[in-house]
C-alpha positions in Angstrom: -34.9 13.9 -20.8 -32.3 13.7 -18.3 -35.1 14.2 -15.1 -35.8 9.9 -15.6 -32.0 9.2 -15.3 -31.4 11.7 -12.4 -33.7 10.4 -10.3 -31.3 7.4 -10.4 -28.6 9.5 -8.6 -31.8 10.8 -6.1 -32.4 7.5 -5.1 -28.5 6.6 -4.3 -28.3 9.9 -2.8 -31.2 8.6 0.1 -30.2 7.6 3.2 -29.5 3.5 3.4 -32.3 2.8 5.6 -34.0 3.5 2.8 -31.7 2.3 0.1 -32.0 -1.1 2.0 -35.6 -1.5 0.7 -35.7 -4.6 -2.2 -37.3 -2.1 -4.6 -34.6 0.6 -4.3 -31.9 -2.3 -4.4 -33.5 -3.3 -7.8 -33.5 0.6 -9.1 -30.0 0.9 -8.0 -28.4 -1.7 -9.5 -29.9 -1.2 -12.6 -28.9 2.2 -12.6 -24.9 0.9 -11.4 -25.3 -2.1 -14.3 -26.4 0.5 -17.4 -25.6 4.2 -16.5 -22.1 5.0 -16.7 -20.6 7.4 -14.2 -23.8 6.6 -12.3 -20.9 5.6 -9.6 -20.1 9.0 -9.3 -23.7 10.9 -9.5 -23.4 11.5 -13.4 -25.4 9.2 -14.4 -27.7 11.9 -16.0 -24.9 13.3 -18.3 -24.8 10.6 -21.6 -28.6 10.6 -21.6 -28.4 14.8 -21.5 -25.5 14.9 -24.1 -27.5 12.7 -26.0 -30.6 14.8 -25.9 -28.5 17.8 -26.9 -27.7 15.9 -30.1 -31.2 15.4 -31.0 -31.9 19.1 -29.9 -29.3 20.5 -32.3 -30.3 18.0 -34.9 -33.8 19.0 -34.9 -32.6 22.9 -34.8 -30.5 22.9 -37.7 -33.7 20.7 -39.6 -36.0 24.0 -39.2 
């Protein structure tokens, strides 16, 4: 679950000749407008805490 959001911080993390490209502007910002701590590469953490949730959930269902 959390590889989708993570490639979020991947893209950030390229260099800015090719963060410059219109595309990677668009993923970016989302990213910045609807992950929090996405500022600070952990914007993979909420959507992992929240798959641990449904994880444990699910466990304690069986």
């Amino acid at each position: 679950m959390t590889l989708v959001f993570a490639v979020f911080d991947l893209l950030n993390a390229l260099p800015d000749s090719i963060k410059d490209s219109k595309i990677m502007e668009l993923f970016i910002n989302f990213a910045k407008n609807y992950l929090p701590g996405f500022e600070y590469g952990f914007g993979w953490v909420i959507p992992a805490i929240i798959g641990f949730i449904i994880g444990y959930i699910r466990k304690q269902q069986d």
